[in-house]
Backbone as a ProteinNet text record, in pm:
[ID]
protein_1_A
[PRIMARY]
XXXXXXXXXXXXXXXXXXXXXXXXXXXXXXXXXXXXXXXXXXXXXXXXXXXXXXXXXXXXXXXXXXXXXXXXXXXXXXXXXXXXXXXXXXXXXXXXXXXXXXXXXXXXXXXXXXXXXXXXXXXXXXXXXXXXXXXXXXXXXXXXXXXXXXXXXXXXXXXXXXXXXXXXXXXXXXXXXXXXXXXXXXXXXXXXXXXXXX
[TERTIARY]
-1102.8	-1140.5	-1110.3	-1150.2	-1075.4	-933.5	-888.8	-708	-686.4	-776.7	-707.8	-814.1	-899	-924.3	-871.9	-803.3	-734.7	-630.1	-581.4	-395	-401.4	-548.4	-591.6	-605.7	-648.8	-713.8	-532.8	-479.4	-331.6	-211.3	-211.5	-145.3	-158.8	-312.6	-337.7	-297.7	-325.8	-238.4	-156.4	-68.4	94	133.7	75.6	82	51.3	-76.3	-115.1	-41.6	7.8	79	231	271.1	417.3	399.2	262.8	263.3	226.1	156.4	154.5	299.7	404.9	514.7	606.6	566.7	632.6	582.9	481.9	401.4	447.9	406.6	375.4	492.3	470.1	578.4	739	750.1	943.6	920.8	807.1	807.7	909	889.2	984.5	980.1	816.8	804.2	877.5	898.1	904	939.9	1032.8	1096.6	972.3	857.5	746.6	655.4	673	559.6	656.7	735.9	849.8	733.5	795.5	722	842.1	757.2	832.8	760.6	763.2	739.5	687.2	730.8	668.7	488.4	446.9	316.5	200.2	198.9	28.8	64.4	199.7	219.5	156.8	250.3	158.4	28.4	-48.1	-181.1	-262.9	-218.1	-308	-254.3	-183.2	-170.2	-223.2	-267.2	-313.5	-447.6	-520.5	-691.6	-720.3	-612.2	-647.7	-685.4	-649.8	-612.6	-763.8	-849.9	-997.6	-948.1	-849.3	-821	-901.8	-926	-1058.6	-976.2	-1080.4	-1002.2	-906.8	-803.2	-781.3	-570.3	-521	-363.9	-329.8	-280.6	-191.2	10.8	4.6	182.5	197	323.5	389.5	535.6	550.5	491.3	416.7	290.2	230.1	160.3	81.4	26.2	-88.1	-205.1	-349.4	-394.9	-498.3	-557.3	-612.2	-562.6	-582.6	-458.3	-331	-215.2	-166.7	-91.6	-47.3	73.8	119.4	227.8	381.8	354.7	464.3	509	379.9	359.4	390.4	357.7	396.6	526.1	620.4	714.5	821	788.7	877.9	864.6	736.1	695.3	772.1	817.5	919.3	1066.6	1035.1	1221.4	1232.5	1160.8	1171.4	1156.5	1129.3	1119	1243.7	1304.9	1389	1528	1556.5	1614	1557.3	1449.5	1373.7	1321.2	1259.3	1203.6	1041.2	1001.6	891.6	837.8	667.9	622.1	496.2	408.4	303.3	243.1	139.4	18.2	-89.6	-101	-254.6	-346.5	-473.2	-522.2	-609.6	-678.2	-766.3	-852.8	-976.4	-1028.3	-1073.9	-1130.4	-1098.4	-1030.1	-1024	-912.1	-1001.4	-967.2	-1082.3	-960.2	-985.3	-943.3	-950.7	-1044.3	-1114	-996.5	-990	-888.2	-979.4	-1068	-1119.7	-1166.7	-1245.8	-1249.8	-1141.2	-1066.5	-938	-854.4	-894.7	-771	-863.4	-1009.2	-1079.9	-1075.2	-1060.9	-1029.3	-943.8	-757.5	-646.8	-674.9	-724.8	-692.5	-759.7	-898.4	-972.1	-857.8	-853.4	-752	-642.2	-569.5	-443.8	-480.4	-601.6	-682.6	-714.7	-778	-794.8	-673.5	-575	-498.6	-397	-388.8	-321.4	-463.9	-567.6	-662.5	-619.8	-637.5	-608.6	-462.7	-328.9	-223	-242.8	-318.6	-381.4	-447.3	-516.7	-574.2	-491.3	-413.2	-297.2	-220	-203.7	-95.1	-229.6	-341.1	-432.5	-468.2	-386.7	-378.8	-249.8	-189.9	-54.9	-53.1	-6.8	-48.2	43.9	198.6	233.2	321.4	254.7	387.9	472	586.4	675	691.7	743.1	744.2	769.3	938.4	970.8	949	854.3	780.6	665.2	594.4	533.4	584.4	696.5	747.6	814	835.8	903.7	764.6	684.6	508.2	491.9	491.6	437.3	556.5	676.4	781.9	749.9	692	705	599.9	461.4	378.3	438.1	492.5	536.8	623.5	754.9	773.8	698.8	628.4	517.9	505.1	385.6	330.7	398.4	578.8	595.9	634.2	697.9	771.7	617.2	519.5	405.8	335.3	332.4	307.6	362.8	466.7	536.4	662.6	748.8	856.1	796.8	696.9	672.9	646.9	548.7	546.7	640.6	738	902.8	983.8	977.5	1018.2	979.7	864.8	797.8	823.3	812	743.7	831.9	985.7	1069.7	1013.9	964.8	883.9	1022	981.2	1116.1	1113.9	1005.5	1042	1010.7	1041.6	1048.6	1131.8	1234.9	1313.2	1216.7	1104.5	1079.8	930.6	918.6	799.3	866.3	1009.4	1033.4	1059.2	1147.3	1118.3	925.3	901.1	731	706.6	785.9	709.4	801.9	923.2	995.2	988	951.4	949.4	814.7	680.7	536.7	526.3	576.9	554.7	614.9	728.5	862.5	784.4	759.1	689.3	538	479.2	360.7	374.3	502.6	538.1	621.9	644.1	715.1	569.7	483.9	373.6	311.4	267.6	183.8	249	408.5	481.9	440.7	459.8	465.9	292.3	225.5	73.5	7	-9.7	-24.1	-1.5	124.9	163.2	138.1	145.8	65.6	-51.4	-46.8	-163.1	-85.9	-207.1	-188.9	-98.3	38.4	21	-106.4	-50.6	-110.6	-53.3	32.2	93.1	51.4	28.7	-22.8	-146.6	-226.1	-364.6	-382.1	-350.8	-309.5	-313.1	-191	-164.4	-249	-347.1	-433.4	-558.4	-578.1	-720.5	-682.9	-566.7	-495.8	-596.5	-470.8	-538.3	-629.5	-709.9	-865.3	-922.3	-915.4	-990.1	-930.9	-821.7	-736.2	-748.9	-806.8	-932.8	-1076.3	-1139.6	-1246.6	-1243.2
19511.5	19525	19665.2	19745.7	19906.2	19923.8	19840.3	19887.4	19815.1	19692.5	19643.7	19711.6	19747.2	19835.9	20000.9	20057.7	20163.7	20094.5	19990.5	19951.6	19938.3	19880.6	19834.9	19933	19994.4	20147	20259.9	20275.7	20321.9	20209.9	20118	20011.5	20009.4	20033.6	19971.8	20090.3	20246.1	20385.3	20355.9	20315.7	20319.1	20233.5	20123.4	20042.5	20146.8	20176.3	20262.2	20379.9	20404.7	20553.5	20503.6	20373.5	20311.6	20282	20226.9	20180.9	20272.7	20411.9	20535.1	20575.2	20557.7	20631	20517.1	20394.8	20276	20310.2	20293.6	20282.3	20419.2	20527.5	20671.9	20773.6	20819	20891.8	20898.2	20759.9	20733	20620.7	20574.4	20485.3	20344	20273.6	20187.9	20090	20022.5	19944.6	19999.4	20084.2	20153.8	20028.8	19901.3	19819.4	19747.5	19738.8	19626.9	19755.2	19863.4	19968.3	20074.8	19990.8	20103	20174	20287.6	20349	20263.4	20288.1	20249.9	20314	20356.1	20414.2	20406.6	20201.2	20133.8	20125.4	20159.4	20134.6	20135.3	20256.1	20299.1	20162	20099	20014.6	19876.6	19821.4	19749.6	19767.8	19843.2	19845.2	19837	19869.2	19916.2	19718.7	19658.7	19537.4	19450.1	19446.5	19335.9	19408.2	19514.9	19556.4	19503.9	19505.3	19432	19287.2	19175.4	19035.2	18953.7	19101.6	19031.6	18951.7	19002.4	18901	18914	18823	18830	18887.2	18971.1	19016.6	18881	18924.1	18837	18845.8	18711.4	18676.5	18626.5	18660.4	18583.3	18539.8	18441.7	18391.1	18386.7	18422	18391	18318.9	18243.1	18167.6	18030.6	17975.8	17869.9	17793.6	17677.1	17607.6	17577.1	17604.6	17557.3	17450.1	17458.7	17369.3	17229.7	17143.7	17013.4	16955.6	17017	16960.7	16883.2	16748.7	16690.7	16689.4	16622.6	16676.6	16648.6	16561.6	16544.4	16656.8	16708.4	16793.9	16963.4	16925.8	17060.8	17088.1	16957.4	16973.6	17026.7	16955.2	16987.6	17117.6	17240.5	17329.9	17390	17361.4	17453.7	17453.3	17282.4	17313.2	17376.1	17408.7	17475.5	17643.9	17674.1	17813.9	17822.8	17760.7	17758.3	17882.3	18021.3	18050.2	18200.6	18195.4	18253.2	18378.5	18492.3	18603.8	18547.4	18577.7	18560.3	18635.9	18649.1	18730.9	18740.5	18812.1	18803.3	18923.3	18931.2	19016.3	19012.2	19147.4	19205.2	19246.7	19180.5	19266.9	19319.1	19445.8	19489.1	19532.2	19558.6	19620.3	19747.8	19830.4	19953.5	19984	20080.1	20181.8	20230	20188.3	20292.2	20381.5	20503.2	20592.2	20644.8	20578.4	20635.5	20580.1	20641.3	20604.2	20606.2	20662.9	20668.9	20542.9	20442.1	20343	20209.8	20269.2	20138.6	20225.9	20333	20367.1	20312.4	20332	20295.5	20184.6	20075.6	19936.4	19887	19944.7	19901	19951.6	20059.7	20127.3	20019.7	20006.3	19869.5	19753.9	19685	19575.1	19564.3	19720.3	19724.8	19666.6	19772.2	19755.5	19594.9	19532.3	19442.5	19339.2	19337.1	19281	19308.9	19441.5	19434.7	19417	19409.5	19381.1	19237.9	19154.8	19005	18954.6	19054.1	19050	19107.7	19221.9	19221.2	19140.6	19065.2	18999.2	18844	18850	18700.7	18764.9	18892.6	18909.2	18923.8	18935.1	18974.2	18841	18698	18541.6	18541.1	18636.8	18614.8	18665.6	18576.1	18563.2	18690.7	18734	18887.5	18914.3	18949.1	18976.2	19089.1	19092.6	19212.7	19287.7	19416.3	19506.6	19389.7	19326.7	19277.1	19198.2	19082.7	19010	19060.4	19147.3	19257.8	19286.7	19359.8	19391.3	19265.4	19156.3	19068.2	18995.3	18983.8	18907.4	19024.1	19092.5	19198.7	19169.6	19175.8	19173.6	19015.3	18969.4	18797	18788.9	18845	18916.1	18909.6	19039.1	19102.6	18991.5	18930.4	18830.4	18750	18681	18536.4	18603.6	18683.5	18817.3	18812	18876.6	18844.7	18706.1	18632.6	18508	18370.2	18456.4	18361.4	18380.3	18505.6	18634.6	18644.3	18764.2	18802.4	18692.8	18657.8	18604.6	18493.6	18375.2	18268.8	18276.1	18387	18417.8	18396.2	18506.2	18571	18468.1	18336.6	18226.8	18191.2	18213.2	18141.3	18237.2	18378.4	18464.5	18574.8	18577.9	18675	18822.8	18868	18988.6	19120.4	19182.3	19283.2	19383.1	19383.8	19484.8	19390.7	19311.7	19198.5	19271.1	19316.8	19345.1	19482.3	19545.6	19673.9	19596.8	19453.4	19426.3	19418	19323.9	19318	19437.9	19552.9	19650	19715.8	19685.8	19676.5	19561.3	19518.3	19386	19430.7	19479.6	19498.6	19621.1	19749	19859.5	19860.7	19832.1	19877.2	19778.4	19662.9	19589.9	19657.8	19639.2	19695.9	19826.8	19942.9	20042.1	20009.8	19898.1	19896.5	19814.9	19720	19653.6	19771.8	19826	19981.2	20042.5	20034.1	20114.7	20032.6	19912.5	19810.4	19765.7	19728.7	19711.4	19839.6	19964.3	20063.8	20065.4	20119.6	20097.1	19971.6	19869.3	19715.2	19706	19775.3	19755.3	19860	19958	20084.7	20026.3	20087.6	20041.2	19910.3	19839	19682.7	19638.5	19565.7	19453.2	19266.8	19165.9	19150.7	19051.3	18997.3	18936	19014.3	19119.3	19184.1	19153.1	19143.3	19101.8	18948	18901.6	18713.9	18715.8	18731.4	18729	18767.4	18882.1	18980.4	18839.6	18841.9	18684.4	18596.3	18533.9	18408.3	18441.7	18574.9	18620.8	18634.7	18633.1	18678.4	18541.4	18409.6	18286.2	18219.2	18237.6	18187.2	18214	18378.4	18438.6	18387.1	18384.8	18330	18192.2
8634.8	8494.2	8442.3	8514.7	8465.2	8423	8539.2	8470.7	8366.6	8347.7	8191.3	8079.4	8139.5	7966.5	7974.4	8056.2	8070.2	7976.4	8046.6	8029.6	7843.3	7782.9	7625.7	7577	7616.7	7516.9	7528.8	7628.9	7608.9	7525.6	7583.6	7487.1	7336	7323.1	7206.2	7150.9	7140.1	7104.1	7112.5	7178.5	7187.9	7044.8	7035.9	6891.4	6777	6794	6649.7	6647.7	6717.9	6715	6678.3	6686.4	6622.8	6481.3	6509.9	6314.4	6203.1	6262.9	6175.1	6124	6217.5	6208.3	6164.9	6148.3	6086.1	5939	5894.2	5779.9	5723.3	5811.4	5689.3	5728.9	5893.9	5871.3	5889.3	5887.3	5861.9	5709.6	5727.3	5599.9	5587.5	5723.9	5722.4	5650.4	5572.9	5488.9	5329.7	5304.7	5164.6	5105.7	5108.9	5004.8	4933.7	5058.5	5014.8	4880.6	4867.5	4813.6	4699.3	4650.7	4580.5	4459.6	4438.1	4295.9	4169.7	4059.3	3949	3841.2	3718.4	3627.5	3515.3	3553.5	3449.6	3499.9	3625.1	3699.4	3589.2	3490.7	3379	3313.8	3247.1	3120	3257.6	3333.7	3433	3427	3481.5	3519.9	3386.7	3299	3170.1	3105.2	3129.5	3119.8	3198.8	3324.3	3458.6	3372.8	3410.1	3324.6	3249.2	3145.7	3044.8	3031.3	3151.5	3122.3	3197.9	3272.8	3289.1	3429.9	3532.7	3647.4	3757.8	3818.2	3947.7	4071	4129.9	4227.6	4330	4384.8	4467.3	4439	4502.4	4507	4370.9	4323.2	4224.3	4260.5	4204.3	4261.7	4111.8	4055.4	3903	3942	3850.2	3780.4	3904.1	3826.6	3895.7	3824	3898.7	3792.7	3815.8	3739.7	3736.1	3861.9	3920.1	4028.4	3949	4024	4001.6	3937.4	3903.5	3858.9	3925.4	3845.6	3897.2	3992.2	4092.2	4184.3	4067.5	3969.4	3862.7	3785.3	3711.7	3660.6	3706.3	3819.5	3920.4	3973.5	4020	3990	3855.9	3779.8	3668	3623.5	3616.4	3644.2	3732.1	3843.2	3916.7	3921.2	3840.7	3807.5	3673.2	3593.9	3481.4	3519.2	3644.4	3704.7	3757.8	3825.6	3921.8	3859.8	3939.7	3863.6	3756.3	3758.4	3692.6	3780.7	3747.6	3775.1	3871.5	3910.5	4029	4052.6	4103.8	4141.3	4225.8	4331.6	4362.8	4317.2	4239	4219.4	4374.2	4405.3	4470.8	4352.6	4331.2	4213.6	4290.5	4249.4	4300	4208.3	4183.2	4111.5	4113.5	4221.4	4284.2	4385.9	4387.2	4495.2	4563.4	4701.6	4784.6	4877.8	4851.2	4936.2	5086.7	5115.9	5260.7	5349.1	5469.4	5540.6	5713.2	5734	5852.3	5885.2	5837	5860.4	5893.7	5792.6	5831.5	5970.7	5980.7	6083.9	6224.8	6210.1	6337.9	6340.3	6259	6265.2	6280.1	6247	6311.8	6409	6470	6669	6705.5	6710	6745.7	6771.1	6679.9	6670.6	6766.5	6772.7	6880.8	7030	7005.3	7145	7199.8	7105.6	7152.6	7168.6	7074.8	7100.7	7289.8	7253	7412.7	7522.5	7486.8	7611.2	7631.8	7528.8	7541.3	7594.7	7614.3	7651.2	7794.2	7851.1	8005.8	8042.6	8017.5	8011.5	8062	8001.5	8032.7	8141.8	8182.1	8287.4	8411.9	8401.3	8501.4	8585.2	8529.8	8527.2	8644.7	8610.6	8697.9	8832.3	8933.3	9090.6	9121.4	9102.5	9098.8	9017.5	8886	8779.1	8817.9	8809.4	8836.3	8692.3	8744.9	8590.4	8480.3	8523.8	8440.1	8344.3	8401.7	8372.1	8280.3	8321.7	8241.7	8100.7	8113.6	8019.3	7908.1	8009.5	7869	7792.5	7867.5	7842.7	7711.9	7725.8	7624.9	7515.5	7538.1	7435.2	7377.5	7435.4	7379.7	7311.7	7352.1	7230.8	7075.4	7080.9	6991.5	6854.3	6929.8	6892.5	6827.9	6931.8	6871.9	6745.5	6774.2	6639.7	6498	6516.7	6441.2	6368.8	6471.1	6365.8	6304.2	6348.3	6330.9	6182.5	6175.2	6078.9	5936.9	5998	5843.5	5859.4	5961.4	5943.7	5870.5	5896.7	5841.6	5701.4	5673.1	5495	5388.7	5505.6	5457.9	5448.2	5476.5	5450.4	5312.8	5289.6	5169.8	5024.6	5071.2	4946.1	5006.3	5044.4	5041.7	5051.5	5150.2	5177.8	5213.1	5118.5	5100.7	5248.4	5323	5414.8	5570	5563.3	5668.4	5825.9	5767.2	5895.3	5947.8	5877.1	5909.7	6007.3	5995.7	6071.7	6213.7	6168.4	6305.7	6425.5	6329.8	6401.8	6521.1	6387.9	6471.6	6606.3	6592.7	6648.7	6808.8	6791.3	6909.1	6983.7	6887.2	6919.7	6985	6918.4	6949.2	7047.6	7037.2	7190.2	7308.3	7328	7400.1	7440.8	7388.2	7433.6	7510.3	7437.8	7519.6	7671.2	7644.7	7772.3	7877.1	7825.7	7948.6	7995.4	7937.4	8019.9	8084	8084.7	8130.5	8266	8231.2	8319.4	8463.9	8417.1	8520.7	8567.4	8455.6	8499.1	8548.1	8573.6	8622	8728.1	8743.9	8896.3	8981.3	8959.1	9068.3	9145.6	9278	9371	9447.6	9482.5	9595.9	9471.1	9516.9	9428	9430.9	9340.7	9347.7	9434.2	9471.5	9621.1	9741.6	9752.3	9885.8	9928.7	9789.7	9799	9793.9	9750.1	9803.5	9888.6	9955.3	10130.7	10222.3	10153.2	10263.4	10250.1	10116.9	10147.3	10218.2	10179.5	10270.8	10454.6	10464.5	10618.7	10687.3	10580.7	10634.1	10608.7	10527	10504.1	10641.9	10680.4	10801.6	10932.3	10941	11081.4	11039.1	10986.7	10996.7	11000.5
[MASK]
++++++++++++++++++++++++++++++++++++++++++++++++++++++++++++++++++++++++++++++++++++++++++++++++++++++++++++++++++++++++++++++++++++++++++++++++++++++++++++++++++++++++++++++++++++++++++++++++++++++

């Protein structure tokens, strides 16, 4: 149990320390967060329209429409300008909380990925390392790729980068750390030996 919450608590840094430098300091999302100028005439327009916090999709159609009705509605879009609104109603600035809650999250996520290799009778690095890369994967095409199907997410290729890099790095350490010490075929064999003398 130590080496997998050693292997979670470094793993899971190795993630947050990719997605700081995904997010802020290379800024690989920028397409999804562009500035624009028109932003005060925007905002001073969405304030104005009284919208509840939450998703908005443009153009769409009222709940309870008919599937007739809803069609013809999108072929009359089809072609047309599109959009998703985040509304929010305040801005919260604080950042210490969300940052202790993505590290959390990393964490647990690669505990639950030690966790599946701690199942395996003797994973080799490799194995290690692709388990973690296949992570990453699942992650994304489950995630943003599936969205990005739906609602064209402008910085899509910058998840996948996440998804290959912050895995891929966390599967190079897990791989090397996991396996240091007995493996776990040595220790098989050694019980085998000993249920087989007694």
């Amino acid at each position: 149990m130590k080496k997998i919450l050693i292997g979670s608590i470094v793993g899971g840094l190795i993630i947050f320390i990719w997605q700081f430098i995904s997010f802020a300091a290379v800024d690989l999302h920028k397409p999804a967060h562009q500035y624009t100028d028109k932003q005060g005439a925007i905002s001073s327009f969405l304030n104005s329209q009284g919208l509840k916090e939450g998703g908005y999709l443009l153009p769409s159609v009222p709940e309870g429409t008919s599937w007739s009705d809803h069609d013809k509605a999108m072929q009359a879009a089809a072609g047309k300008p599109w959009m998703i609104i985040e509304y929010h109603q305040t801005m919260d600035t604080g950042m210490t909380m969300n940052m202790i809650r993505g590290f959390l999250v990393d964490g647990i996520a690669v505990f639950l990925l030690c966790w599946i290799i701690s199942k395996m009778a003797a994973p080799s690095f490799g194995t290690i390392f692709g388990a973690s890369l296949a992570v990453g994967v699942i992650a994304f095409l489950f995630g943003p790729y599936t969205n990005s199907i739906w609602y064209k997410w402008a910085d899509i290729w910058a998840y996948l980068a996440d998804a290959v890099v912050a895995w891929g790095l966390t599967g190079l350490w897990l791989g090397s750390y996991l396996r240091r010490g007995p493996t776990r075929a040595k220790t098989v064999a050694m019980n085998e030996t000993e249920m087989e003398m007694a």
